[in-house]
N, C-alpha and C positions, 0 to 999 in steps of 0.2 A: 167142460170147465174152462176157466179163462184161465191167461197166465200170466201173473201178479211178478213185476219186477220188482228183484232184492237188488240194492247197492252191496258189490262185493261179492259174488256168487260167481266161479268161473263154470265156464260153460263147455269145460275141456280137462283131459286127466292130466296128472301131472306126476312124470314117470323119470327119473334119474332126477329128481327136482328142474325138469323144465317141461314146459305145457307143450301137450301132444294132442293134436285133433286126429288119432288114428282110423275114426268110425269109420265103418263098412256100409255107412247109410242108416242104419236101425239106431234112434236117440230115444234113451229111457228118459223119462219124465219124472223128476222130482217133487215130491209135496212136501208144504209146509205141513206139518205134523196136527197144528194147533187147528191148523182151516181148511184143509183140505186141497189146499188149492196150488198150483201146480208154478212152484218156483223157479225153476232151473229145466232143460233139457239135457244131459251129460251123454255122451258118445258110449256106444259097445265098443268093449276092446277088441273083439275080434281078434281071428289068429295073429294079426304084425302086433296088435296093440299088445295082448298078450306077452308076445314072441321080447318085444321091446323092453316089458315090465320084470322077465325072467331074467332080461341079460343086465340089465339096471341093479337089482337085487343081487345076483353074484357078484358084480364087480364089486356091489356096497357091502358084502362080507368078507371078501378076498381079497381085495386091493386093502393096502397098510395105510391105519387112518394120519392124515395130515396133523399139520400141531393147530389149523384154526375148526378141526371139527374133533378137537380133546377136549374134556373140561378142563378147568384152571386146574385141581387135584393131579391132572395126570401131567400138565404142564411142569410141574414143580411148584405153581403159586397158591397160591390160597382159596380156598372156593366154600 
């Protein structure tokens, strides 16, 4: 199969909201659903990818959230 470039498809995971190319070498292959044809290549997490996604996740439930990632309602303002 050929591999058909999308504008805007990143080609890497993105882990605390910033892009991580942690592959261990092995890149799964993405299809466009509609044609079969193979959009994207995205990295395996593997154990650090992993490892990085677990401790991203805990900080993002335990650490107290800031006032620019509240909505407006918890602000005080209107929403």
């Amino acid at each position: 199969m050929t591999t058909q470039t999308i504008s805007g498809i990143r080609e890497h995971m993105i882990i605390g909201g910033q892009p991580v190319d942690q592959s261990q070498g092995v890149r799964i292959p993405v299809y466009n659903p509609a044609t079969g044809q193979v959009i994207a290549q995205q990295p395996e997490a593997g154990v650090q990818g992993v490892d990085l996604a677990v401790k991203a996740a805990h900080q993002a439930l335990t650490l107290p959230l800031t006032r620019c990632a509240t909505s407006p309602a918890v602000q005080g303002g209107e929403g």
